[in-house]
Residue frames relative to the residue before (quaternion, step in Angstrom):
aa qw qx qy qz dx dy dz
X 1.0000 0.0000 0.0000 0.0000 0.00 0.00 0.00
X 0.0372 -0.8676 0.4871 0.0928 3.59 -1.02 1.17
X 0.6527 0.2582 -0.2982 0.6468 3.23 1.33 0.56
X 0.4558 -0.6491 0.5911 0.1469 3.29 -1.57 0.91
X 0.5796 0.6043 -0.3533 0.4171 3.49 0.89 0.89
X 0.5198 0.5676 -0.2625 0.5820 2.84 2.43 -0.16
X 0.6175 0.4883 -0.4005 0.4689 3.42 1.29 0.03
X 0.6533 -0.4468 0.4295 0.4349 4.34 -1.43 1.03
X 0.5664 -0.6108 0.5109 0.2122 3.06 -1.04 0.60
X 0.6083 0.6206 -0.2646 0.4181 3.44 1.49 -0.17
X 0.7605 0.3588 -0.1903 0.5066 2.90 1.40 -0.67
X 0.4279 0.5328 -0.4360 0.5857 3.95 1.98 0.15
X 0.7717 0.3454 -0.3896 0.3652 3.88 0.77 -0.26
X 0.4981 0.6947 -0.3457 0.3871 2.95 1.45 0.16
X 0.7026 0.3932 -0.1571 0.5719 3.10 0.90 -1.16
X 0.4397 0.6785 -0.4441 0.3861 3.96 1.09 -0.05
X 0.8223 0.3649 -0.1255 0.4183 2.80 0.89 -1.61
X 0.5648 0.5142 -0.5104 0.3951 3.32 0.81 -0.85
X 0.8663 0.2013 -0.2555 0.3791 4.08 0.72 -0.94
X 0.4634 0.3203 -0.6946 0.4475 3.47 0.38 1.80
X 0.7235 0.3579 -0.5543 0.2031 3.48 -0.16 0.23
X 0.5677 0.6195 -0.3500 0.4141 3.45 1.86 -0.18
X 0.5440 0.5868 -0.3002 0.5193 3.48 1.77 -0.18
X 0.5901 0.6345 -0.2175 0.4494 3.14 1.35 -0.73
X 0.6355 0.5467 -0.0765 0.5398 3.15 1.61 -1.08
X 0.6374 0.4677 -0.2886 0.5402 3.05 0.67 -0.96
X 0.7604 0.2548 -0.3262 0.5005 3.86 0.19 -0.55
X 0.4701 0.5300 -0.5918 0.3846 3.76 0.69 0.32
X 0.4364 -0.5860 0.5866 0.3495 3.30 1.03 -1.21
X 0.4555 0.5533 -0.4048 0.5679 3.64 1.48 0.38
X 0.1449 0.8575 -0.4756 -0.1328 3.27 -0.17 1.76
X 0.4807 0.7466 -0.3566 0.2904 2.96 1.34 0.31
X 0.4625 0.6186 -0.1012 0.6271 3.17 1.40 -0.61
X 0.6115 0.5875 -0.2634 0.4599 3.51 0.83 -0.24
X 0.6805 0.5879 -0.0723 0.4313 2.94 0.85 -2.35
X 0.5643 0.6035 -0.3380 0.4507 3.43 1.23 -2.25
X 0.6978 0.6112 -0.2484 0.2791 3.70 0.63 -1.66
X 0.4495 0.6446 -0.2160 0.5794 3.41 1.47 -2.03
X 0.9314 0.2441 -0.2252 0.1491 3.50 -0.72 -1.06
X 0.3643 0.7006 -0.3168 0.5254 2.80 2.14 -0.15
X 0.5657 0.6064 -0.3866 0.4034 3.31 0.63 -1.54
X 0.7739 0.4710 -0.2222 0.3604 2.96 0.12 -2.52
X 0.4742 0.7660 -0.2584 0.3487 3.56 0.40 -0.45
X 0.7481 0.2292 0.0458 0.6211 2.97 0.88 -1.42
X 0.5412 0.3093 -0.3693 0.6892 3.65 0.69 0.04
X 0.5593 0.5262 -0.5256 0.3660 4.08 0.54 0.45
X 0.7247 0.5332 0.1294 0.4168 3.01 1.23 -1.95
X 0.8723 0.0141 -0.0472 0.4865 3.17 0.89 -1.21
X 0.6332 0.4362 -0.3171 0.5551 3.80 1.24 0.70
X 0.6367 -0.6911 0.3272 0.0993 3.19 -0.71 1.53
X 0.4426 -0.6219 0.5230 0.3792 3.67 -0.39 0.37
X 0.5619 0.4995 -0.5636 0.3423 3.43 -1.10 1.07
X 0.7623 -0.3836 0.1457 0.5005 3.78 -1.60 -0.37
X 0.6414 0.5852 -0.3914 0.3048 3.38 0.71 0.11
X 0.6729 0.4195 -0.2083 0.5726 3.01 1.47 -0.82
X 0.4735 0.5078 -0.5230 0.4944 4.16 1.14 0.08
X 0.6202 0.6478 -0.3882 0.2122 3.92 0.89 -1.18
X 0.6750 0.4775 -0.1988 0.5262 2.80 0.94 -2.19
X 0.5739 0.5724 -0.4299 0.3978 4.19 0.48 -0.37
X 0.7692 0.4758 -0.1760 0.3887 3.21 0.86 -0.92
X 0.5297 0.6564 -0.2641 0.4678 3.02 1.57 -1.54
X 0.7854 0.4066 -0.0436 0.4647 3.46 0.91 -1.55
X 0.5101 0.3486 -0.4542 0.6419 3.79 0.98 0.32
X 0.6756 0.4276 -0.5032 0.3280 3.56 0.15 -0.59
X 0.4477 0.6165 -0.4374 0.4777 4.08 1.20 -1.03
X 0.8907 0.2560 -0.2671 0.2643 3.49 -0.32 -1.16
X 0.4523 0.7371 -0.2911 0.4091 2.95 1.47 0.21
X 0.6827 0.3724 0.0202 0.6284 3.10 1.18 -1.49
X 0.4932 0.6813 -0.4870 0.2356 3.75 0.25 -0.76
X 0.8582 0.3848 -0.1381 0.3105 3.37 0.65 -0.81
X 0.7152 0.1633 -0.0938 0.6731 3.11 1.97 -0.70
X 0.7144 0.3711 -0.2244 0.5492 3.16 0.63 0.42
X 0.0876 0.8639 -0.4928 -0.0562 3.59 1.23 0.81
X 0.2620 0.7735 -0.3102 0.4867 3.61 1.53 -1.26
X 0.8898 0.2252 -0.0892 0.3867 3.86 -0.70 -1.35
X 0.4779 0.7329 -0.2517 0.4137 3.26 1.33 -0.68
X 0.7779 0.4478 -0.0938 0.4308 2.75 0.38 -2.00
X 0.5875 0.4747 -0.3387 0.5610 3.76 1.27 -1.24
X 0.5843 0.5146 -0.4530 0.4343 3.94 0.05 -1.08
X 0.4730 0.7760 -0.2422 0.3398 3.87 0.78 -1.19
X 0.7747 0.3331 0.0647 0.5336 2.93 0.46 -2.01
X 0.5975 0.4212 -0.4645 0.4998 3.56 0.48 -0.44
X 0.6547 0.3810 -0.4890 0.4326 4.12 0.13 -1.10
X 0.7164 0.4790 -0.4756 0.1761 3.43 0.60 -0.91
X 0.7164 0.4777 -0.2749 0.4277 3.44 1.18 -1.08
X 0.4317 0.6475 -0.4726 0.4136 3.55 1.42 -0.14
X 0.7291 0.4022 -0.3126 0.4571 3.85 1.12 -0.97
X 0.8059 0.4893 -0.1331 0.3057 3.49 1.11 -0.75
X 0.5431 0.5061 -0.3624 0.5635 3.29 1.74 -0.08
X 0.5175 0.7001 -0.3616 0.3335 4.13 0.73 0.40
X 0.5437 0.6697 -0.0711 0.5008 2.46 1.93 -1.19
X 0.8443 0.1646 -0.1794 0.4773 3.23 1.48 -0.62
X 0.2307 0.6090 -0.6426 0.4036 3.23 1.11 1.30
C-alpha cells in the first residue's frame, strides 16, 4: 500500500485518534498515557494496515514517539503530527 487513503476510513480514524490524544499527552507531560496511546496505534497498524510504505511510516513514526516521548517531548509531539497528516492529506488528493 502507497497511499494511506487506500486504507477504511475506520481504521484512518482510528489511528487519528489514538495520535491526538497521545500528542495531547505528550505536551501534558503524561508519558505514560502517551505510550498507552502509541501501542494502541501500533496495534492497529499491526492488524489493520497492510505491509508496505505506509505501514514502514506509521512503524517508524511510532518507534520514534516511544523513543522520544519522554525526553524529547518537542520531537514527539512533531513525529505525532506527521503520521497524523501522513493519514489525512490523501484524503485530499
Amino acid at each position: 500500500m502507497r497511499d494511506a487513503g487506500d486504507l477504511p476510513v475506520s481504521v484512518r480514524d482510528s489511528l487519528t485518534t489514538a495520535f491526538d490524544e497521545a500528542r495531547d499527552a505528550v505536551r501534558r507531560g503524561d508519558t505514560g498515557t502517551a505510550l498507552e496511546c502509541t501501542d494502541e496505534a501500533r496495534r492497529i497498524v499491526h492488524h489493520k494496515v497492510p505491509p508496505g510504505l505506509v505501514n514502514e511510516r506509521l512503524e517508524h513514526g511510532l518507534a520514534a514517539v516511544e523513543r522520544t516521548a519522554a525526553d524529547e517531548p518537542v520531537v514527539a509531539s512533531e513525529y505525532l503530527r506527521a503520521m497524523k497528516r501522513l493519514l489525512t492529506e490523501s484524503d485530499d488528493d
